[in-house]
N, C-alpha and C positions, 0 to 999 in steps of 0.2 A: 144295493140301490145307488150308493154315491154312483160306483162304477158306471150304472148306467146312462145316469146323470152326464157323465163326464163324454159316456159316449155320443149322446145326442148333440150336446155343446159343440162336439168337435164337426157333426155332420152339418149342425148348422152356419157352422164358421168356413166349411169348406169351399172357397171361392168358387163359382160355376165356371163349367170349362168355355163358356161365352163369355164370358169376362176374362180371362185369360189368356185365350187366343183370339180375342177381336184385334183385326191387325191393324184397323183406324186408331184405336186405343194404343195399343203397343207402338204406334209411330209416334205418337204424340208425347209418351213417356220417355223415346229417345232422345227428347229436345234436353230433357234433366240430364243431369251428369251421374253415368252407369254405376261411381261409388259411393256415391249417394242413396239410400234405400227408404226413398219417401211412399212404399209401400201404397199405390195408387190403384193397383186392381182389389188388396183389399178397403180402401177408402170408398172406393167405388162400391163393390160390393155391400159394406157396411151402410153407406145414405140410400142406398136402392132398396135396404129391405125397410129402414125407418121410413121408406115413404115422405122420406124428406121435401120441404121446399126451401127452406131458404137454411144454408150453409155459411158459419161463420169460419176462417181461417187464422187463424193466431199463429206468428212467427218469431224467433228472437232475431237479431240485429244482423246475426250470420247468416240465416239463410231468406229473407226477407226480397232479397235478389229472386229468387223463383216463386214468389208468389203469383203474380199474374200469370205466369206458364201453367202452372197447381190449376189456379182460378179456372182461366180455361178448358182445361181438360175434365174438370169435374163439372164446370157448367153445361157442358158438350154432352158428357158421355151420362149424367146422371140426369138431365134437365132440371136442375135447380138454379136459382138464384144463391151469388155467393158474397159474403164481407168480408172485405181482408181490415181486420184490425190492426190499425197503427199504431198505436200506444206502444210505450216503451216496453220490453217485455224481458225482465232478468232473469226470470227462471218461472218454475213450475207455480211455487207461490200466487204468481200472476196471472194463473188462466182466468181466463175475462170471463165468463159464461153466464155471469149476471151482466153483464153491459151487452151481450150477445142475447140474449134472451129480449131485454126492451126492447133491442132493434128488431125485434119480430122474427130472432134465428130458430129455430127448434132442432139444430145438429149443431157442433162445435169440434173440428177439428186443431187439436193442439200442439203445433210441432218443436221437437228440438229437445222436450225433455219429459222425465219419469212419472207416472202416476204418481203425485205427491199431495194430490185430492181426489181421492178415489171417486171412480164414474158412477158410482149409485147414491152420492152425495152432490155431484155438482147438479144447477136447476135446468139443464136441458142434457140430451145427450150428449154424451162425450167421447171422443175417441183422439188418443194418445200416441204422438207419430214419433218415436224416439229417433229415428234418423241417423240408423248407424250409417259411418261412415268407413266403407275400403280401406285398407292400406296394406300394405306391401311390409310385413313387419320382418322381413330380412335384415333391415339397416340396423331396428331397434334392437333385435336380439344379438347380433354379433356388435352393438354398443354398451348391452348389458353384461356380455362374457369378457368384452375389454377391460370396465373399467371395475369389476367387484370380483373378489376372488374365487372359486370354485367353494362351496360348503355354504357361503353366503346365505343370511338370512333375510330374504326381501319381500316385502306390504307392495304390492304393487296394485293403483289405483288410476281412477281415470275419473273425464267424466263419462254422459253414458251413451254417448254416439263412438266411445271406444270400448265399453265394456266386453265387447266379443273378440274383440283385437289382444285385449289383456289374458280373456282365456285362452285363446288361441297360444300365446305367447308362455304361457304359463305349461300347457302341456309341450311347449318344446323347451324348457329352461328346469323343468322337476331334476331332471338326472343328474343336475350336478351344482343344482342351487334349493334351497328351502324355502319355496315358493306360498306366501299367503295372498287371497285374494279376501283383504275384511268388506266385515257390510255393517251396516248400521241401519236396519232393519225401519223405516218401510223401503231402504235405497235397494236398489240391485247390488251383488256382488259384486264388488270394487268401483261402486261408484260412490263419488262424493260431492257434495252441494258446499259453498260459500259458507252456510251456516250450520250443518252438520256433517259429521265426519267423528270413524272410531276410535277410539283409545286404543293404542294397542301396546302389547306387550313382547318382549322376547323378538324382539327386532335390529338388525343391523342397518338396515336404511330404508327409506320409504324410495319408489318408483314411481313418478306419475308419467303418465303418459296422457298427454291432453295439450292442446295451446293454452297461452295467459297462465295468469296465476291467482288468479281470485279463490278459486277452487280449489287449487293446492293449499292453499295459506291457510285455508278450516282445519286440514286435518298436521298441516304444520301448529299452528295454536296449538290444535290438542294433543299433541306429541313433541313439544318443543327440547326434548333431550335425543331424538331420533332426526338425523341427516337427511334431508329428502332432496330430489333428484328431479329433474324434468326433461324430458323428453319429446320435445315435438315433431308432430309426427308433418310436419308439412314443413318447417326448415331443416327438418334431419340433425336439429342443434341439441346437443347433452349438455345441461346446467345443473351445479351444486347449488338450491335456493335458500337464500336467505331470512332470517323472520329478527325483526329487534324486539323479543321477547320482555326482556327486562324494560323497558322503554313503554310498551304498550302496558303493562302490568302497573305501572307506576301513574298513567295517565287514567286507568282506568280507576283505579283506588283514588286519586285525587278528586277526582268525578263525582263516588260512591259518597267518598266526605262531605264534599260538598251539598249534594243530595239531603243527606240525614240534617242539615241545617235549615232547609228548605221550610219555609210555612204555609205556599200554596205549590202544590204539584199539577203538572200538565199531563194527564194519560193523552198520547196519541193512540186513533186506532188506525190504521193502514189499511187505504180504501183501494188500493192497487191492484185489480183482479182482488184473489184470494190472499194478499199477504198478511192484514190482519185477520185476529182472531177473537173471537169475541169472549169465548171461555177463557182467557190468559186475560183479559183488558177487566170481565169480572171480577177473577182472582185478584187480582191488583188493586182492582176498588174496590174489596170487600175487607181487606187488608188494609189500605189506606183508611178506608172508614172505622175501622175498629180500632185504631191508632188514634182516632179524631183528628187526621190529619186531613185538611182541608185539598180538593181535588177540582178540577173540570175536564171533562173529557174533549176531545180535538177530534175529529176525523178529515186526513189528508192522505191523499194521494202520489204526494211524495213531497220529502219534508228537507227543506230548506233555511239556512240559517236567518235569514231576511224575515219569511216568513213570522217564522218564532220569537222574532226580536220585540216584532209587533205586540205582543203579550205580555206588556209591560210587569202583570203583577204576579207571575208565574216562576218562580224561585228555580223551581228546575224541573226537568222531564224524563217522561219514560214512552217510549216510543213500541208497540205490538203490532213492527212492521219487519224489518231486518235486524239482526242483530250486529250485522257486521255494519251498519251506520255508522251504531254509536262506537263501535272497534277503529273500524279504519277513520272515521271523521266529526268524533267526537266532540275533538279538540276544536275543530274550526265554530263550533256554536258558542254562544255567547253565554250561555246557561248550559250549567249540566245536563247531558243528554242520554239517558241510562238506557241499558236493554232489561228486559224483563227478569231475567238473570241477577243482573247489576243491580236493580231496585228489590229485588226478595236480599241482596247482602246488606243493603241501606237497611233494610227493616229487619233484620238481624235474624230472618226466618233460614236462613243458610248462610252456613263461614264461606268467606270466599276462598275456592279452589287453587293450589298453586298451579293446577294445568287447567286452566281456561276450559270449561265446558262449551264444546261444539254440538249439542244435541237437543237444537230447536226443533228438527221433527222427527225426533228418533224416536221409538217406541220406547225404548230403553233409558230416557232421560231421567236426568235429574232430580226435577223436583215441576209443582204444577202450573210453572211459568212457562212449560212448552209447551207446544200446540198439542201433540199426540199422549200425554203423558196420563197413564193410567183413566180413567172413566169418560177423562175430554177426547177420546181415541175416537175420530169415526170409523163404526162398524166396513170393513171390505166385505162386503158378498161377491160370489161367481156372474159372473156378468156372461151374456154368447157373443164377447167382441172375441 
């Protein structure tokens, strides 16, 4: 029966061949740039069986540039009315699809990053444009045989508009290097987020391959005695990255102290798209309340030290938005500013880690201050995207 199942899905999802060889269509998808795989005959496809009318568009900061051309062509080809949402948009966290829903959306296309709220939870439909990106990994791999010796043990990772680039890379690098590609399960193989990223073991350096370094640094934290590396694939530059490990560990424990002294705490909840989480913000005041420790809850959208200043009688805070805030900019608030993490060490419900736990939406996490972590997990079902 599954079989079956599997087979029908696949018929249903099979683009029609008028969608695929409409040649108005196909001109109009030439305007986008060919290594780019914004995947528009099946978008199209997909709002045309929903019976869509009004389409909402979510982009991050990098490809926000082709939104109007996107707009167009699905307003064109699908006849729907379309929204490009501007709001800031960091990652997957932030798919908007309740602020896309008041606006009268009933579709949501979400480009740039990985199912990281599955489509049979969020409140309208959803469909997930990872947006691999092309490239030419010739430069990268005779970068990699340059600079690591032959037997080499390499984690090589990305984010996830390179994830096919790392496989790729990876079946031509097995013969003479010991090539891992980790996951951290609900991520794609060898992808990594800001705030999760895997532990790994039996490795001689990590690989990234991706621009910036936000991403990199999750899974630097959680492996800070392993070398990692970057690679970008669009200035063809190889960097040794660095992380000041002891420095942040130290900043982060001053925090936690200062915390435990606290007599009224701030739960934020993070109203940014999907970033907070309401099952972790419970946890936390269910916990805070059985301690008789005095609490009010905050919901913001993005959290600023000015802000917070303003809350005169609020000793310190715990934020169920990012965690890397309170990692990379802690310091700059004027009151302690914990992650959910941080405040289960204050309340002495977990020792803190000598390697920095990354696994805010790992299936595999920690303990029940992460989003996914044992019962608070939303169910995935099979969807026909």
């Amino acid at each position: 029966a599954p079989r079956g199942r599997t087979r029908v899905n696949r018929l249903a999802n099979q683009i029609p061949d008028d969608i695929l060889n409409n040649e108005l269509l196909n001109q109009a998808i030439a305007l986008l740039p060919s290594n780019y795989k914004f995947e528009i005959h099946k978008t199209v496809w997909q709002i045309r069986k929903a019976e869509s009318k009004m389409v909402a568009l979510q982009f991050p900061e990098g490809i926000m540039m082709f939104a109007c051309t996107i707009s167009d062509i699905l307003e064109r080809f699908c006849n729907v009315e379309t929204v490009i949402m501007g709001d800031v948009t960091y990652g997957a966290c932030c798919v908007d699809d309740f602020t896309a829903k008041s606006l009268g959306c009933d579709f949501m296309v979400h480009y740039g990053h990985s199912c990281l709220v599955p489509v049979n939870v969020t409140s309208i439909k959803t469909l997930y444009i990872f947006v691999e990106i092309g490239i030419d990994t010739t430069h990268f791999l005779d970068t990699v045989r340059k600079n690591f010796p032959a037997g080499s043990r390499l984690a090589m990772v990305g984010t996830i508009q390179f994830v096919a680039a790392i496989q790729h890379s990876r079946q031509q690098l097995s013969e003479k290097y010991t090539i891992t590609i980790p996951q951290s399960k609900p991520l794609s193989p060898g992808e990594v987020l800001g705030c999760t990223a895997p532990r790994l073991t039996d490795q001689d350096a990590i690989v990234y391959l991706a621009d910036g370094r936000f991403h990199l640094e999750a899974i630097m934290i959680a492996n800070p005695d392993i070398p990692a590396y970057k690679y970008d694939p669009y200035s063809k530059k190889f960097t040794q990255e660095y992380y000041e490990h002891a420095e942040m560990h130290s900043l982060r424990k001053s925090a936690i102290q200062s915390a435990r002294r606290a007599k009224k705490i701030g739960l934020i909840m993070g109203t940014l798209g999907r970033q907070g989480s309401p099952v972790v913000l419970k946890e936390l005041g269910d916990k805070l309340r059985a301690r008789g420790i005095d609490f009010v809850t905050v919901l913001l959208s993005e959290i600023f030290p000015d802000k917070l200043a303003q809350f005169k009688d609020v000793d310190a805070w715990v934020q169920v938005a990012c965690p890397r805030l309170s990692i990379d900019w802690g310091y700059a608030f004027p009151k302690p500013l914990l992650s959910p993490y941080e405040m289960s060490v204050a309340l002495e419900s977990v020792p803190w880690q000598s390697s920095y736990p990354m696994d805010f939406y790992a299936n595999d996490s920690l303990g029940p201050w992460t989003v996914n972590h044992g019962k608070a997990r939303p169910k995935r079902v099979a969807t026909g995207q």
